[in-house]
C-alpha positions in Angstrom: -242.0 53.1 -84.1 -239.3 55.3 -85.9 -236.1 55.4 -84.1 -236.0 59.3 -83.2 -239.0 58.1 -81.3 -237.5 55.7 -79.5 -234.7 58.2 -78.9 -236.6 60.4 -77.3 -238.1 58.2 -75.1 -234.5 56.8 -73.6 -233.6 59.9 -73.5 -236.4 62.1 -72.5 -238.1 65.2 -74.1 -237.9 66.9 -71.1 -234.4 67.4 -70.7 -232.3 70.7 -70.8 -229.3 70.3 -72.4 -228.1 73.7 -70.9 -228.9 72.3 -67.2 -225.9 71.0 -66.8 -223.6 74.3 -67.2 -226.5 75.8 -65.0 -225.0 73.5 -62.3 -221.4 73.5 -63.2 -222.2 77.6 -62.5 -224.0 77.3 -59.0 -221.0 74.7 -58.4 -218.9 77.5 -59.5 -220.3 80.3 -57.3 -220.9 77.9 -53.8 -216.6 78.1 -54.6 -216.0 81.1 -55.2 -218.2 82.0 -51.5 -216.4 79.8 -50.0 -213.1 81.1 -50.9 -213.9 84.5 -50.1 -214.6 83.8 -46.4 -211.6 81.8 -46.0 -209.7 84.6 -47.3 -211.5 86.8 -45.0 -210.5 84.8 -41.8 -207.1 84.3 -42.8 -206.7 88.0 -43.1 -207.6 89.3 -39.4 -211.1 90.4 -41.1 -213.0 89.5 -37.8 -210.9 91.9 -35.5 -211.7 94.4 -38.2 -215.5 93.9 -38.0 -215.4 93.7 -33.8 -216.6 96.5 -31.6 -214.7 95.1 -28.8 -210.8 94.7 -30.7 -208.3 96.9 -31.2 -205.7 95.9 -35.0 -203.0 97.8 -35.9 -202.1 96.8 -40.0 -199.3 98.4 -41.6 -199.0 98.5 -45.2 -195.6 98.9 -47.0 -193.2 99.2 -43.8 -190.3 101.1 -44.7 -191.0 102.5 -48.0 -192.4 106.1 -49.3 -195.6 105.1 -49.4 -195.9 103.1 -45.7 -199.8 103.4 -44.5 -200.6 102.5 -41.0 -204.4 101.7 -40.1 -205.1 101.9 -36.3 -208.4 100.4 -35.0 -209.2 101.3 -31.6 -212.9 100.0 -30.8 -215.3 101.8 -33.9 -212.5 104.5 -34.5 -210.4 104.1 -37.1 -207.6 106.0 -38.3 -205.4 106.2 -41.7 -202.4 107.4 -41.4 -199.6 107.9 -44.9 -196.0 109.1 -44.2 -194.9 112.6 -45.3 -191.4 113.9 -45.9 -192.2 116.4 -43.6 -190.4 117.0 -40.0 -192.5 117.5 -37.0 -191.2 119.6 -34.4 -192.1 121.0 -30.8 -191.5 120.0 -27.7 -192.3 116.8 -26.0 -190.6 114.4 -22.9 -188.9 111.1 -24.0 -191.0 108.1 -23.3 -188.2 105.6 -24.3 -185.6 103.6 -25.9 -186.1 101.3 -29.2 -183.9 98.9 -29.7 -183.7 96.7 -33.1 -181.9 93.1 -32.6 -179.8 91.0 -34.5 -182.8 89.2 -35.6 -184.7 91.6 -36.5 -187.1 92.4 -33.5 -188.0 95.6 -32.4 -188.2 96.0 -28.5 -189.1 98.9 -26.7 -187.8 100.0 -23.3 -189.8 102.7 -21.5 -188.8 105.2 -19.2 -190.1 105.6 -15.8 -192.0 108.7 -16.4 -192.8 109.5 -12.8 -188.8 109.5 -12.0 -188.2 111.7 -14.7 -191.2 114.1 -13.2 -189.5 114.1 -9.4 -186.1 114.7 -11.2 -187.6 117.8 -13.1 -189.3 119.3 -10.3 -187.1 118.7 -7.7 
């Protein structure tokens, strides 16, 4: 018996030698899947996808280019900020007030005092 032979027979004719990258990619890509949904629930993805939820997500807060995206059941609306003034006339449905830390808290008025007060 000649020794390639005997090589062959310990280590078999019928292996790949590419069959191992093969599984080092399906390795790979079960990952990369994996990661992708994690990302997905980390980022409020399932309200996005509900009928039944309502998200508010605003991108850039503060700077020229803010973007708000309102969900409200299957609507959904994309709003950018303009430079531009809106005008007209309107009632005023409250106070905002920002805190020392940072908080936002808004104080309505009590529209149907306001209504006697206008028509009375």
């Amino acid at each position: 018996m000649s020794r390639r032979r005997r090589y062959r027979d310990i280590i078999g004719d019928n292996e790949d030698p590419m069959s191992g990258l093969a599984n080092l990619f399906d390795v790979a890509m079960a990952f990369a899947v994996i990661l992708l949904i994690a990302f997905a629930f980390s980022s409020h993805l399932p309200e996005l996808l509900s009928e039944e939820s309502n998200v508010t997500i605003i991108k850039n807060p503060g700077e020229e280019d803010m973007e708000i995206i309102i969900k409200e059941g299957k609507e959904i609306k994309h709003l950018e900020m303009t430079n531009k003034t809106a005008g007209g006339k309107g009632k005023i449905l409250g106070t905002a007030y920002k805190l020392e830390t940072g908080e936002i808290i808004y104080v309505p008025v009590d529209l149907e005092r306001d209504d006697k007060n206008e028509n009375s």
